[in-house]
C-alpha atoms as one frame of an Amber mdcrd trajectory, in Angstrom:
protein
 -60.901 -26.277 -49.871 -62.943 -27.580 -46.818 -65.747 -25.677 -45.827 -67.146
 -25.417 -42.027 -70.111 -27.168 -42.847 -68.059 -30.400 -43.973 -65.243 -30.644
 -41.265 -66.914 -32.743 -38.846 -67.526 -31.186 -35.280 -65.855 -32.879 -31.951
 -67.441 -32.621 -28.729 -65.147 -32.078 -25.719 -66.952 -33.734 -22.574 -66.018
 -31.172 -19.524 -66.450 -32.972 -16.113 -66.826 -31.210 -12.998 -64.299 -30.938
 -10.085 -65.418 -29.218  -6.876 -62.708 -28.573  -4.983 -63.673 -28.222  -0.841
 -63.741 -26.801   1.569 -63.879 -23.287  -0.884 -66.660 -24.621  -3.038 -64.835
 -24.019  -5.964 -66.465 -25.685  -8.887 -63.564 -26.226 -11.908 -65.100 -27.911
 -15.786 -62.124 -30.048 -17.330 -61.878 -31.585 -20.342 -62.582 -35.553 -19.619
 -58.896 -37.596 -19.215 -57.450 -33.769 -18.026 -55.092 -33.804 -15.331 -55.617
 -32.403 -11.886 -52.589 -30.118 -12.804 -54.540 -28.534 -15.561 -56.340 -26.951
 -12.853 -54.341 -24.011 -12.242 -55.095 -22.699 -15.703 -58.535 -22.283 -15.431
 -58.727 -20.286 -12.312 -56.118 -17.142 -11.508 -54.931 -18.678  -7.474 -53.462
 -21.620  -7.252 -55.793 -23.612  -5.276 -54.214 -26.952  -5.125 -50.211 -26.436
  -4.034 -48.637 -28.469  -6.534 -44.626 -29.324  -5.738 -42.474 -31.892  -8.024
 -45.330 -32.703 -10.268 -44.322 -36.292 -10.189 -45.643 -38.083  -7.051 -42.387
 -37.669  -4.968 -42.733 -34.888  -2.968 -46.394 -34.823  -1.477 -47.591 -31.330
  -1.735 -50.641 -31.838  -3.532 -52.011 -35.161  -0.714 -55.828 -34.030  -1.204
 -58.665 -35.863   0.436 -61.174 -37.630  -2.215 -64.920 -37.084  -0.535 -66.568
 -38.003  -3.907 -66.208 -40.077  -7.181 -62.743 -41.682  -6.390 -63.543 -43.999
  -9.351 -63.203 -41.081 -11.337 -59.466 -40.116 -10.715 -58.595 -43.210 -12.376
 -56.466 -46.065 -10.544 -53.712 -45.162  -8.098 -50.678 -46.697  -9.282 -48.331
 -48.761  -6.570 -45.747 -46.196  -6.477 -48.352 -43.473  -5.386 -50.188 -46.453
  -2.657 -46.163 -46.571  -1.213 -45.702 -42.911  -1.108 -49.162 -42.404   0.752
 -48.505 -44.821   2.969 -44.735 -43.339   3.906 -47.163 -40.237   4.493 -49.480
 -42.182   6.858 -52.307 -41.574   4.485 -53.163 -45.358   3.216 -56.292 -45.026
   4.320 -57.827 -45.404   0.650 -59.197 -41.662   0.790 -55.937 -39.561   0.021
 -54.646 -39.270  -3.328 -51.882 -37.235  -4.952 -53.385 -34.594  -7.182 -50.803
 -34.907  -9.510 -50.891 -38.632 -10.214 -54.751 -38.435 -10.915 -57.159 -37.644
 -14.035 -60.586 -36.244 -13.941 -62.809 -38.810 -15.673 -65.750 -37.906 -14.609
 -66.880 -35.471 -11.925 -65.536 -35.774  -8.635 -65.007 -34.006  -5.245 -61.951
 -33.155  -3.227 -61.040 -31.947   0.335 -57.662 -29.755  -0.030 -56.044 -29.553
   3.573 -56.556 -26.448   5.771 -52.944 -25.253   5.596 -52.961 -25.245   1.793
């Protein structure tokens, strides 16, 4: 039998989303996706659709660590663009992971 004191302890490194312009401030584990975000706070704050970068619901402005949603793939850069938002500061929630802490507009009508 293993006792507490010889299983060896893992660390979980929580990074920091703050979601604008409510101020929200959400800890996820590091590598977490975006989507994980509606089960750690009781309204859905970020209006997630398909889930799977084809229907744009979740187009959220990145004011802060970009870097840290991890690369956009070129499916996701087409998509934006059909949306008009190629600009290199819009990202689709869904398609992204929190790698480190990072900061996000959410448009006014969501």
């Amino acid at each position: 039998m293993t006792t507490a004191r010889e299983r060896p302890v893992t660390a979980v490194l929580l990074k920091k989303l703050t979601l604008l312009p409510q101020g929200l401030e959400i800890l996820l584990p590091a590598g977490s996706p975006l989507t994980d975000v509606e089960y750690e706070t009781p309204q859905r704050v970020i209006p997630f659709g398909c889930r799977s970068g084809a229907c744009g619901a979740c187009v959220v402005e990145v004011v802060e660590g970009a870097e840290a949603l991890g690369a956009s793939d070129p499916d996701e850069l087409d998509f934006l663009e059909d949306l008009g938002r190629a600009d290199g500061r819009h990202r689709l929630a869904c398609q992204c992971r929190l790698l480190d802490s990072a900061t996000i507009r959410l448009p006014a009508d969501s």
